[in-house]
N, C-alpha and C positions, 0 to 999 in steps of 0.2 A: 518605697518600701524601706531604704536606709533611715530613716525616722524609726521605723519599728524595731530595730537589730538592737541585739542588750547594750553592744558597746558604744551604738548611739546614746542610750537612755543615760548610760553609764558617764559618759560627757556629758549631757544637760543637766544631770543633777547636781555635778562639779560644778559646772557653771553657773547654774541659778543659784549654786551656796558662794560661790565664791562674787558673786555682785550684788549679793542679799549682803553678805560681810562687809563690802566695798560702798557699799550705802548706807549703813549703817554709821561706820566711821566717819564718814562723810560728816551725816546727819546729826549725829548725837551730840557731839560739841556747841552745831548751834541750837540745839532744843536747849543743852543745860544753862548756855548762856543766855536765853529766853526766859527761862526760869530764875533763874537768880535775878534777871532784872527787875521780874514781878514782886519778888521777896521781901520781906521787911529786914532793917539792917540788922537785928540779932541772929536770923538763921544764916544769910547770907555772912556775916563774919564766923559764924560759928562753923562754916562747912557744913550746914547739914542738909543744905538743897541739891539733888539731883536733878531729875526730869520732870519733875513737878515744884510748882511756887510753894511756898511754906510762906503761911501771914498775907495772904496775897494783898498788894497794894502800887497803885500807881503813881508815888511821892516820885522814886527816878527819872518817869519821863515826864513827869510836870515840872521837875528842876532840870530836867538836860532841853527841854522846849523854850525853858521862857532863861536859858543861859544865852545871850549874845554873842558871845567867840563861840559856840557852837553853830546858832545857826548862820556865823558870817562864813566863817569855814563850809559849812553846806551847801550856801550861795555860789562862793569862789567853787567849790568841784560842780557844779552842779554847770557856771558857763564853765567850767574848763571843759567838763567832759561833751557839751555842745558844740562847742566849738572847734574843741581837738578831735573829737569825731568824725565832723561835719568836713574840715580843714582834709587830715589824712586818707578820707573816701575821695574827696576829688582830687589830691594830688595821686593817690596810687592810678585809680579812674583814665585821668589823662595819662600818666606813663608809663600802664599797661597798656594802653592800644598799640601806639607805634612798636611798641617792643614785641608784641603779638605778633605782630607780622613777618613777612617772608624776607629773606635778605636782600630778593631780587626788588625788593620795593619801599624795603629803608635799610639803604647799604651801611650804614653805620650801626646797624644793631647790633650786631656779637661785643665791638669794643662798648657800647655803653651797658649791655647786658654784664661785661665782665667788670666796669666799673662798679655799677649796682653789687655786686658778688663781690667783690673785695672790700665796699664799706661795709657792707652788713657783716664782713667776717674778721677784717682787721678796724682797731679804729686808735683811736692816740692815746686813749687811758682816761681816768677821772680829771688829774691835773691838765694835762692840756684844754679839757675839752670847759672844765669850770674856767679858767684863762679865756677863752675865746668867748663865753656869755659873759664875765668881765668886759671882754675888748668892745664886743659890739653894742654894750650898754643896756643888754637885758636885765642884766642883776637885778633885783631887788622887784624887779615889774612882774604883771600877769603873764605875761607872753613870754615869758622864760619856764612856764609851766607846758606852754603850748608848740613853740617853731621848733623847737630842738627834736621835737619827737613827731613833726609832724608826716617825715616820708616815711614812713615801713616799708622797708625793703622787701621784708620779711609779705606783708600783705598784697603789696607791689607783686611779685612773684606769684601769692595765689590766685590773684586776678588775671594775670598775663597767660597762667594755665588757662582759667575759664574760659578768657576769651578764645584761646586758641579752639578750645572745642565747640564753637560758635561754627555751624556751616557757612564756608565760604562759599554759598552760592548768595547767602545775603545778602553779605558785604559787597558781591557783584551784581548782585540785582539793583542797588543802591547806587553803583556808582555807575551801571548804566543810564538809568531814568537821571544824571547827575546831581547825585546828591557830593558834597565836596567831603573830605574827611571829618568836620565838627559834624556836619550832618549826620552822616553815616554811624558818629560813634554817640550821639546822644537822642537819635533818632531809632535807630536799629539796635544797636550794642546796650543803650541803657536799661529798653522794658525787658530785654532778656536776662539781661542783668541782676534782676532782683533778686533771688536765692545767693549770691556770689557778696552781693551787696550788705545785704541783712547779716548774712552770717561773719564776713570783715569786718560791721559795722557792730557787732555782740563783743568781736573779740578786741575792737579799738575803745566801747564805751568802757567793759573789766578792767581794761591798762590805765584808762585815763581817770576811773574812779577808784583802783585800789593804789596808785602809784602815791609813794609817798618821801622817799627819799629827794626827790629833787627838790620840792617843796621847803624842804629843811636847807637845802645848798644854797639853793637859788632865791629866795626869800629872806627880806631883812627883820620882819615883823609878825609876832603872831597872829595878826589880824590880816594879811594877805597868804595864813599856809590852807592849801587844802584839806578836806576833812579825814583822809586817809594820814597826812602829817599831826592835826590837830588832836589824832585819837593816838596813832605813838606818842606823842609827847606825854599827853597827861596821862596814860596806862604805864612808861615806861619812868616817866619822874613820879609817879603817883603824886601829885600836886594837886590838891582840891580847891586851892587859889583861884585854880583856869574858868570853876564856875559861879564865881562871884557871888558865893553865899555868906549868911553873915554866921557868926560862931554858935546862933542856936537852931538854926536849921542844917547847920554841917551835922551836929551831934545828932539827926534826926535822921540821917539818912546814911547808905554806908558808901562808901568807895566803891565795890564789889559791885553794885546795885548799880551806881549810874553809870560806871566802866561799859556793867553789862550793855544797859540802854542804849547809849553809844554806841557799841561795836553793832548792834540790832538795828536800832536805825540806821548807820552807815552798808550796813550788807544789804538791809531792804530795797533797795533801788533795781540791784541786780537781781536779787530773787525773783521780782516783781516780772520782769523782764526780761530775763532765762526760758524759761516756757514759751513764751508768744515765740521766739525767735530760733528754738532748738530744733525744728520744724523745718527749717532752712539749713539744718548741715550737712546732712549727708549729699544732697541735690547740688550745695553750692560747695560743696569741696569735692568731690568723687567725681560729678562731671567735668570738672578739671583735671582729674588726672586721668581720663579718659582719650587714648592716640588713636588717630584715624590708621 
């Protein structure tokens, strides 16, 4: 009957206006920038494209497709974020189990739980930490896009919740019939797993494909930066150079127009992808924070 009371009604209508609002803004940026990508380069310089294409035409992504440093950069995010996904899911994976468990059976857990808690909260700052990808020779390589980032504490932790609300009569049913600990946590721990996994695995692929500062640090050449560096540079120097057209196909097309293209394709990956997997959040983060 609280569904029916006015001061309920009175809240959901605040509510549904204020994430009707919240979507909106969300959304609307990337329709206009979808629109100006379609646009021919007089409306699009001229500002007069809103939410619809004006002149509609597909010159921007036929020259942002067949540009080279575009799609080398595409490539490079495309194995980084395979591979730093793939990388960060099983290191969290393995160092939330032991840390999941009880003191009386990994006696060292609180001091490496408070280790874990103090790098994720203090750390040495930009300069020390570019010094030590210096020292150990990552500079300039792919894997300086991927090791540095590859333990999430931060993910580490929401795993270590989930597992905890995994019933321990599993884990002892498993260790009676002897199954040994790998057993146990990729045999038992893993297929329950999946909602915990999925949803880690949505919020390590957004890091490793919108991250773009390191790529700039950590990289010697525009041909090894990822496609999240590769689209700051040439939005931020506006440099029409980066797509190696000649001076009568530049005048054919606008800035504006393949900027847009750009930021549309680099965001497509994750739109694509957001959906199938949104599915898994509440289930993989909420039964985590869920205490017997």
């Amino acid at each position: 009957m609280y569904h029916k009371t006015k001061s309920y009604r009175i809240f959901a209508m605040f509510n549904y206006t204020g994430l009707f609002i919240i979507s909106l803004l969300c959304v609307l940026p990337l329709v206009h920038v979808l629109a100006v990508s379609f646009s021919a380069k007089s409306a699009a310089d001229a500002n007069i494209v809103s939410l619809w294409p004006v002149d509609f035409t597909l010159e921007a992504y036929k020259k942002t497709m067949n540009n080279p440093a575009f799609i080398l950069s595409l490539w490079v995010s495309i194995k980084r974020t395979v591979i730093g996904t793939g990388l960060t899911l099983l290191l969290a994976f393995l160092a939330a189990y032991p840390l999941s468990r009880e003191n009386n059976r990994f006696k060292g857990r609180n001091v490496y739980s408070w280790l874990f808690v103090f790098a994720m909260v203090f750390n040495g700052g930009l300069v020390p930490f570019y010094i030590m990808i210096q020292k150990v020779g990552l500079m300039g390589s792919f894997w300086a896009l991927v090791l540095p980032g590859a333990v999430n504490i931060y993910l580490t932790i929401l795993m270590m919740n989930f597992f905890r609300g995994i019933p321990k009569e599993l884990e002892e049913a498993a260790l009676i019939d002897g199954a040994g600990h790998f057993k146990t946590l990729f045999s038992i721990f893993l297929p329950v797993s999946k909602p915990a996994i999925a949803t880690l695995g949505l919020f390590s692929i957004v890091f490793h494909w919108n991250s773009w500062f390191d790529g700039l640090l950590y990289t010697n050449a525009p041909g090894q930066y990822p496609l999240a560096t590769f689209l700051q540079t040439v939005i931020i120097q506006r440099d029409m150079s980066s797509l190696s057209l000649d001076p009568v196909t530049m005048d054919l097309i606008s800035q504006k127009t393949v900027n847009s293209a750009q930021i549309f394709i680099g965001a497509l990956p994750v739109l694509i992808i957001y959906p199938f997997m949104q599915k898994y959040f509440v289930k993989g983060l909420v039964v985590g924070s869920v205490k017997e």
